[in-house]
N, C-alpha and C positions, 0 to 999 in steps of 0.2 A: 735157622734160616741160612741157604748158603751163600758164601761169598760175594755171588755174581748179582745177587740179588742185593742193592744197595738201600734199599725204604723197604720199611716194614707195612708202606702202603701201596705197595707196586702192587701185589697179592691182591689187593679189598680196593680199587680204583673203583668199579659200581657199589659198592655199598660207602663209598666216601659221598658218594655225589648224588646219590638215587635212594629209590625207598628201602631201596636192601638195607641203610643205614640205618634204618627202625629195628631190624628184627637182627642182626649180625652183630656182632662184637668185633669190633677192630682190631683187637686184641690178640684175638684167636690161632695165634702160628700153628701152621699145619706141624703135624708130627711128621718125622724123618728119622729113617735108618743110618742117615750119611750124618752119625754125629761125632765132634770133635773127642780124640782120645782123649783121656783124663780126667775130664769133664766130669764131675764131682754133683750126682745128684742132688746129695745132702748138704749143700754147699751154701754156709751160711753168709749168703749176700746181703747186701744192707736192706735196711726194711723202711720202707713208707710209714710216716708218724703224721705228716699233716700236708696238707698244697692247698694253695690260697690263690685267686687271681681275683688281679682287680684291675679293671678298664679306666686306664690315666689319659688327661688332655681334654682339650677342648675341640670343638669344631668339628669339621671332614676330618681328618687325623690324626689319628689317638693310638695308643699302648695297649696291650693285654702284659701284664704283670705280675709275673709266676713265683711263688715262694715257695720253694720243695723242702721240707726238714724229713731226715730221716733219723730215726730214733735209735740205731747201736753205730752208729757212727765212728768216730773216735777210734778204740784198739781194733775192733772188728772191722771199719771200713780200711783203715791202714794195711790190714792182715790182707786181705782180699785182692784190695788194689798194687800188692807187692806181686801178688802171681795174674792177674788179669788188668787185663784191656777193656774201660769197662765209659758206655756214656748214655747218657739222660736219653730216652725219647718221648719226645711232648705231638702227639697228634691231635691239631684242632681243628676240627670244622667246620666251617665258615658257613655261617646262611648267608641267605640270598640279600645283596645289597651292601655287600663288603667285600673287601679284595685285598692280598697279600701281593706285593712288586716283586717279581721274583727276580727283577735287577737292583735290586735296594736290601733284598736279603742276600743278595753275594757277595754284595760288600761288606756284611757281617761275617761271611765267610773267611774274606779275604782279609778282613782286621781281626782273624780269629776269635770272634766272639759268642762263633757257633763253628760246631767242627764241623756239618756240614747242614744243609734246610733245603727241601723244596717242597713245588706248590704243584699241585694235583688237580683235575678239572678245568674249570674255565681261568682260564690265565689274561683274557681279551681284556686289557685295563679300561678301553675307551665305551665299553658300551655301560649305558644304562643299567640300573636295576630293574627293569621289567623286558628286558634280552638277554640279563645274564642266566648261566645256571650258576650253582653251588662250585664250592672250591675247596680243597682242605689243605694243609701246613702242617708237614713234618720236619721239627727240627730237633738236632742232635747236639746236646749238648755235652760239651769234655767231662766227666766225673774225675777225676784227679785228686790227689790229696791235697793241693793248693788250693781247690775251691772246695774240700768236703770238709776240711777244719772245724768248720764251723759249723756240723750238720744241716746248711741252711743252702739254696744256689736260687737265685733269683736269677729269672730267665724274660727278657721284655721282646717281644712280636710287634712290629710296627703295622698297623694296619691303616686304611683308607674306607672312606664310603662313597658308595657309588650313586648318581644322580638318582634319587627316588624319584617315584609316579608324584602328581601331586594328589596333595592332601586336604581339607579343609581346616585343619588342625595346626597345620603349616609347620605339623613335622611327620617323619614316617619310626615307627620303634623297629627295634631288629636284636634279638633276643641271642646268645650265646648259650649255646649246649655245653654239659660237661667234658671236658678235654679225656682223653686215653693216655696215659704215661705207660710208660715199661722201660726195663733197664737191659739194656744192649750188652753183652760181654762175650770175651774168647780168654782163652788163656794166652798167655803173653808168649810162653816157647812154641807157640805151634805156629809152621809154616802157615800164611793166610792163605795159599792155595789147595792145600788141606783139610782145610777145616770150616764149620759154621759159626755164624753167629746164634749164640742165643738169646734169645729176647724170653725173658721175664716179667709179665704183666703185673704190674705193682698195687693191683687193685686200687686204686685210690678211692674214694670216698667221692660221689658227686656234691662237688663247688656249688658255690649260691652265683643263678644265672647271673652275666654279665649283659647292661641293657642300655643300649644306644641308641639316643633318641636324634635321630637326623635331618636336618631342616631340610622342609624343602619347599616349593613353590603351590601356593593356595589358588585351585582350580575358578575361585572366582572373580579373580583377578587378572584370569590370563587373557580376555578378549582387551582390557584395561592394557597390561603391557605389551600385547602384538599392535596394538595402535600407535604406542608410543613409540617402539622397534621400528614400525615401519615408517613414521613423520622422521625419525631422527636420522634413519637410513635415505630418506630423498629428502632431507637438507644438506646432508654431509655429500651428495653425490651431486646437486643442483652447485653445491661451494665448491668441488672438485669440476664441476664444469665452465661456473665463470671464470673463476682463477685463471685456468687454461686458455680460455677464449680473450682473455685480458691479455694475457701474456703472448698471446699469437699476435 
C-alpha cells in the first residue's frame, strides 16, 4: 500500500458502506510493483492465535472490546520488531443504528492510545437511525514490544446508538459483523517516501456476533405522549406569558 495512501479503507469506501460489502473482502490490498526494497517475502511475522470482542456498558453508550493474542510472540515478535515498523489494523463495520465520534476518537489519538483511527461513511451524528447510512472504523494500533510482551493487546472502540424507529417491543436489535484485522509494516531503514506499507491480512477466524439491544420509543404510545408534549408545552408558554404580563 503506498505512503500517500493513509487507511487501508480509502481503497474499499463502497464496499465498507454498500452491498459490495457482501461479496468483497476488505482485506484484499491490490498488488503493486512499487514494493519496499528488502522486504523479505518469507518473513516470519507474528501470527494470529485468537481475537475475542465483547460489547461492554450499558445504555445508548457502550465499548467493542478487542483481545488480540498472537501465538509466536515472544523471541519472534522481538526479532521482527527490531528491524520493522509494524501496527494492528482493526476494520469494523458499523450497521445501521450506530455511530463512531470521530471527535472523541482524536482524542484517543492525541492521548496516544491509538496511533492513528478514522471513520468512513456517514459521519452525521445528529440523524436518526432510519436517515442514516452505514459507517465503518479503522483504527491503528501501536504493535511495539511494550505492549506485545504479553502476546495479548486489548484494544476498546467507544461507540454510540442512534435514535431507533419505534418499536412495539420497546427496543430495536443491531447485530455486529466480524471485524477484518491485518497487520500493517515497513522496515524501519527505509525512507517513508520510498517505500510502502505492507498490509498482511491476519486471517482471523470470525468472532461470535456482538448484539445490542437498543431502547426505544413503543409506537402505541406515541399519540399518548404527543398529547402530553403538547398540554405541557402550552402550560409552560400560558406561565411564560403571565409572568411577563405581571411583571409589565
Amino acid at each position: 500500500m503506498p505512503c500517500s495512501r493513509t487507511y487501508v479503507a480509502d481503497a474499499y469506501l463502497d464496499a465498507l458502506t454498500g452491498q459490495l460489502a457482501q461479496h468483497r473482502d476488505l482485506t484484499e490490498v491490490p498488488e503493486t510493483a512499487d514494493l519496499c526494497k528488502g522486504l523479505d517475502d518469507d518473513l516470519d511475522v507474528p501470527v494470529l492465535s485468537e481475537v475475542h470482542r465483547q460489547l461492554v456498558g450499558e445504555g445508548s453508550h457502550r465499548r467493542l472490546v478487542y483481545s488480540v493474542k498472537f501465538g509466536n510472540c515472544e523471541d519472534d515478535a522481538v526479532k521482527f520488531l527490531d528491524g520493522y515498523a509494524a501496527n494492528l489494523v482493526i476494520i469494523e463495520k458499523l450497521p445501521s443504528g450506530v455511530f463512531a465520534d470521530p471527535f472523541e476518537l482524536q482524542h484517543f489519538v492525541e492521548r496516544k492510545v491509538f496511533l492513528d483511527v478514522a471513520v468512513f461513511g456517514d459521519t452525521n451524528l445528529e440523524l436518526p437511525s432510519a436517515l442514516s447510512n452505514r459507517s465503518a472504523v479503522e483504527i491503528h494500533f501501536d504493535f511495539k514490544p511494550s505492549t506485545t510482551m504479553d502476546c495479548n493487546l486489548v484494544v476498546e472502540l467507544p461507540l454510540h446508538a442512534r435514535y431507533p424507529p419505534l418499536d412495539s417491543s420497546g427496543y430495536a436489535t443491531v447485530e455486529f459483523g466480524s471485524p477484518d484485522l491485518l497487520l500493517h509494516y515497513r522496515k524501519k531503514d527505509t525512507h517513508p517516501d520510498s517505500c510502502i506499507w505492507v498490509s498482511k491480512n491476519l486471517d482471523a477466524e470470525p468472532v461470535d456476533k456482538a448484539v445490542w439491544r437498543v431502547p426505544c420509543g413503543n409506537g402505541a404510545h406515541a399519540g399518548f405522549v404527543s398529547s402530553l408534549t403538547f398540554i405541557s408545552a402550552l402550560v409552560c408558554s400560558m406561565s411564560v406569558v403571565l409572568a411577563a404580563s405581571l411583571i409589565s
